[in-house]
C-alpha positions in Angstrom: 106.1 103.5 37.6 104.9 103.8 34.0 101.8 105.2 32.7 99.3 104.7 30.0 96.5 106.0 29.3 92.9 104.9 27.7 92.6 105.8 23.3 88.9 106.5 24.6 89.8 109.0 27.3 89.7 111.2 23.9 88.1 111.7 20.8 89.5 111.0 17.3 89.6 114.8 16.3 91.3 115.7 19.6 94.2 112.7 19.2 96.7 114.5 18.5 96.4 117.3 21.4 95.7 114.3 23.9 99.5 112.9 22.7 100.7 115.9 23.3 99.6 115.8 27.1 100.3 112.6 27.6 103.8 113.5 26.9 104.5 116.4 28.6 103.0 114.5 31.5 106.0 111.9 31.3 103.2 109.2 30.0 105.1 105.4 28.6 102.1 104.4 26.3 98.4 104.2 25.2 96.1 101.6 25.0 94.7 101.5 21.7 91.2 100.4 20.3 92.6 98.2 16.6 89.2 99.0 15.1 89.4 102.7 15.8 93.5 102.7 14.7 92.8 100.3 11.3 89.2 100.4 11.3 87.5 96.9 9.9 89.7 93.6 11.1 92.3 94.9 12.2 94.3 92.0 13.2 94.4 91.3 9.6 96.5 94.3 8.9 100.1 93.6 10.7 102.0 95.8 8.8 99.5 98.7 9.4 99.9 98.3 12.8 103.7 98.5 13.1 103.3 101.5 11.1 101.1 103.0 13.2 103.1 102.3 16.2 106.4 103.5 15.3 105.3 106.7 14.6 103.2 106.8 17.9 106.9 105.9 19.3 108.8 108.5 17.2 106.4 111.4 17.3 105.2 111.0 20.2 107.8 109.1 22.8 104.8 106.6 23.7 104.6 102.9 23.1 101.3 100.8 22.4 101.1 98.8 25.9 97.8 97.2 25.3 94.7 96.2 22.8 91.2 97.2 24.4 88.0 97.0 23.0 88.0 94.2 20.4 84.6 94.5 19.2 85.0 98.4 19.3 83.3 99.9 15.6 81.7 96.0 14.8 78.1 95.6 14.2 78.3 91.8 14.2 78.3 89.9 17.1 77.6 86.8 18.7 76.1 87.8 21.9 72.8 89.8 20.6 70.6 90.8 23.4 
């Protein structure tokens, strides 16, 4: 079974040290937040991305499994209550 764990389970300041765990703990991957990894659209910044995630993969052993909170950091939306 392979594991992954939540990019909101920690802070941004604490990233690094969370990594680390998740490692050691024999962790596959994180889910990632784009807008918190390339801040304002994201999904307009591909190469970014790829960036980011080989070196995830190479410092760090884990892979991206999964995008989570798409509106994560936007002040915009459609649905305003």
């Amino acid at each position: 079974m392979k594991l992954a764990a939540s990019q909101f389970a920690w802070t941004p300041e604490d990233e690094p040290a969370a990594l680390d765990i998740l490692r050691g703990c024999g962790f596959a991957g994180i889910e990632i937040a784009p807008t918190r990894v390339l801040g304002p659209q994201p999904y307009e910044k591909p190469a970014e991305a790829a960036v980011f995630a080989a070196g995830l993969r190479e410092e760090y052993g884990l892979a991206v499994c999964s995008l989570q909170s798409l509106f994560n950091a936007c002040n915009n939306f459609a649905f305003k209550t």
